[in-house]
Each structure stands twice: as C-alpha cells, then as structure tokens.
C-alpha positions, -999 to 999 in steps of 0.1 A, spaced: -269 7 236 -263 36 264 -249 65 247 -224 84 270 -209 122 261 -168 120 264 -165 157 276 -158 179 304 -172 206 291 -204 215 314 -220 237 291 -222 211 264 -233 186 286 -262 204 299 -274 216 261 -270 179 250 -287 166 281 -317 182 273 -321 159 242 -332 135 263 -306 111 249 -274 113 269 -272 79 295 -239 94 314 -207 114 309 -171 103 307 -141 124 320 -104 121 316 -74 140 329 -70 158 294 -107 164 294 -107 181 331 -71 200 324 -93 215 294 -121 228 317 -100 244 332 -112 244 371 -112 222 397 -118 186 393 -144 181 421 -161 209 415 -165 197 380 -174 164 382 -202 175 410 -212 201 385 -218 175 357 -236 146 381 -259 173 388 -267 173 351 -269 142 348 -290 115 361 -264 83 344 -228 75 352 -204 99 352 -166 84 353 -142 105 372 -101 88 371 -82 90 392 -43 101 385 -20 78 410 -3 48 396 3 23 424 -28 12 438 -31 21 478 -33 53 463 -54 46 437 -77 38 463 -79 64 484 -79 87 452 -111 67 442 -127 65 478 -126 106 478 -137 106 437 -167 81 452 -181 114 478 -189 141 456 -222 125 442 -240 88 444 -234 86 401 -195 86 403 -176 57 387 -142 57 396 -121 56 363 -88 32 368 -60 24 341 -60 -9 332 -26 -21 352 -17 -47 377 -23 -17 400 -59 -8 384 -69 -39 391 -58 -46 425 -77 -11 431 -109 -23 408 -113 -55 434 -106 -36 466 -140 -9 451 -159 -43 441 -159 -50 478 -171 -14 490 -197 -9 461 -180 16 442 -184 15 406 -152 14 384 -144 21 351 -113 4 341 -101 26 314 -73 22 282 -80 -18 271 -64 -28 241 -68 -71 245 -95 -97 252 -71 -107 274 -70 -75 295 -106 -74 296 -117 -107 310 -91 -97 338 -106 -64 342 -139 -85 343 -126 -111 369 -114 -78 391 -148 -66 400 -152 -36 369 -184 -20 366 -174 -11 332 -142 -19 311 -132 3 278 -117 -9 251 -100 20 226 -114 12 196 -105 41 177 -64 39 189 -67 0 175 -75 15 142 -45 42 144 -21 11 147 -34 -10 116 -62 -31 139 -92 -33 133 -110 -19 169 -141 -35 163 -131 -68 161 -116 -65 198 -158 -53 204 -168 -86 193 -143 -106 208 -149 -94 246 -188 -97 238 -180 -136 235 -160 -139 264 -182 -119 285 -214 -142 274 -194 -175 273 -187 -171 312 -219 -146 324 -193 -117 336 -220 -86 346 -189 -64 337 -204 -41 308 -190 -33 275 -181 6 272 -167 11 239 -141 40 236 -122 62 214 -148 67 188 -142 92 164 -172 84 139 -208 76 135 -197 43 116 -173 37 148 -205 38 166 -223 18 145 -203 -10 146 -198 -12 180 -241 -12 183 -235 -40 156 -205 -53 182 -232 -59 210 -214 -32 231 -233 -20 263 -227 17 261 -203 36 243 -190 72 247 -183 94 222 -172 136 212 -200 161 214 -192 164 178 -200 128 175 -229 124 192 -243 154 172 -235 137 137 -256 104 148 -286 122 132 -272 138 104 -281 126 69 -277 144 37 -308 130 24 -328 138 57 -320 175 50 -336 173 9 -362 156 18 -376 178 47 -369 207 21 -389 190 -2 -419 186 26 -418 220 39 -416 235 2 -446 216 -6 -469 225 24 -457 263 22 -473 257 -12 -509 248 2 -513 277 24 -523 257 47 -516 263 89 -521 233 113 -523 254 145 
C-alpha cells in the first residue's frame, strides 16, 4: 500500500521524505490556508520534494470552472493530481481531465455508490473518508472493503485512496481493506513505527552490549 503525507506543511514533508517511505502528498484548502502562502508556490514547492503524487483541489463548484481551475493546477509540475469534490459537477470535471490526461483525485466519498461513479468518470484516484464514517456511528472500513469488490468485480483502474485516518489501527485496516494508498497526519505516519515493546527491548540490547565493552567499528 502507497503511503501518502496529508500536509501542507513543506518542512515536514521534506524531513519525512527523507525516510524514504513517503509515495506522495495530499493538500486541501484547510491544509494550504494553514501554510499560509500562496497555493502555487506551495504545491510546486512540495512536487519538488517529492517524486509521487501530489493532489492539489481545486475551490470552484460548477464544473467549467472546475476545469479551468484544474487545467492551471495541472502546469505547475508533471506530479499534480487535480483534487475534485465528489459532485455531479466533480464528475463532469473528472471525465473532461480523463480525456486530456490529467490525473484526478475525486475527494469527500462517503458510498460505494459514489465511488463506482467516480470510477466510471475517469478518476485517477477516489477517497473515501473513513475516519468521518466513524464520527457518524459507521464503520469506515467496511465502505474500504466494499469499493475493493466493486472495483475487482468490474476491472475499474481507478485506485483506492483511503482518507481521513486518524490512527495507526485506521491504517491498518484499510492495508487489511486492500486499499491502494492511503494518506494520513504527519503525526500518523510517525506512530506507524512506534511500539512500546520496540523501545524495552532495544533498552535491553543496548544495556547488554554496553555491558561487553565491546565496539564494532
């Protein structure tokens, strides 16, 4: 599964980046107001960083100017995928990109329903929220599973880019889920390696080789 950072904060891209383990980068509106600079100049900052998709959304509603909002979005580097709500309007704007070649990202799915249309449209990617399910008594995995079937019963290339996960456990179930990639807080992605019993046990190893006296180098 591709691992993406949900951030626009460069800094924090470029220190996770080094890792070696980030696959691409996913931006919102709230995400950019918080960087507090220009969205271009952003989002070319961060493709530059980053070798993997970087999802850029666009802010019009109806979808001619979705479109040209996406065609501009598409310029500032060759790893832009053009974020779009998923709406009649995102979808009329997903197909129209489908035909020029420009990746999508059709953004806020909640449904099976609304993903197999997002799937039909053209999308590159389609995210469902699985964290927001949760909030409103569902359970957001179980929406994973069931796009993973659809998308395998009819061969749709569309990939699954799970959302709104607040937890290593949200992550692992969405590995469990079969989804594609999923995106996830700094905070997050930095917990995915974290185990209490990790920590005692390299204690324990480095206590006893201090003890030997021993250097390897």
């Amino acid at each position: 599964m591709l691992l993406f950072v949900d951030t626009a904060d460069t800094e924090t891209i470029k220190e996770l980046a080094e890792t070696g383990l980030v696959d691409g980068v996913t931006t919102n509106p709230t995400l950019i107001a918080k960087a507090g600079r220009p969205m271009a100049e952003v989002i070319a900052e961060i493709c530059a960083t980053v070798e993997g998709p970087v999802s850029a959304e666009v802010a019009a509603v109806e979808a001619a100017d979705m479109i040209r909002e996406g065609e501009k979005l598409a310029t500032i580097a060759p790893n832009v995928v053009v974020k779009v709500p998923l709406t009649w309007d995102g979808l009329k704007a997903t197909a129209e990109f489908a035909r020029q070649g420009i990746q999508t990202n059709v953004t806020l799915c909640f449904s099976a329903n609304q993903a197999m249309m997002a799937a039909k449209a053209g999308a590159t990617y389609v995210s469902p929220f699985v964290g927001r399910l949760d909030d409103h008594g569902a359970e957001g995995s179980d929406l994973l599973i069931e796009i993973r079937t659809i998308f395998d019963n009819y061969d749709f290339d569309t990939e699954i880019l799970a959302a709104s996960l607040r937890s290593p456990a949200h992550v692992k179930a969405a590995a469990l889920a079969g989804a594609d990639c999923a995106t996830l807080p700094p905070a997050t992605f930095r917990e995915l390696v974290k185990h209490p019993l990790t920590d005692k046990g390299l204690q324990q190893f480095l206590s006893d080789w201090a003890s030997t006296g021993q250097s390897i180098l």
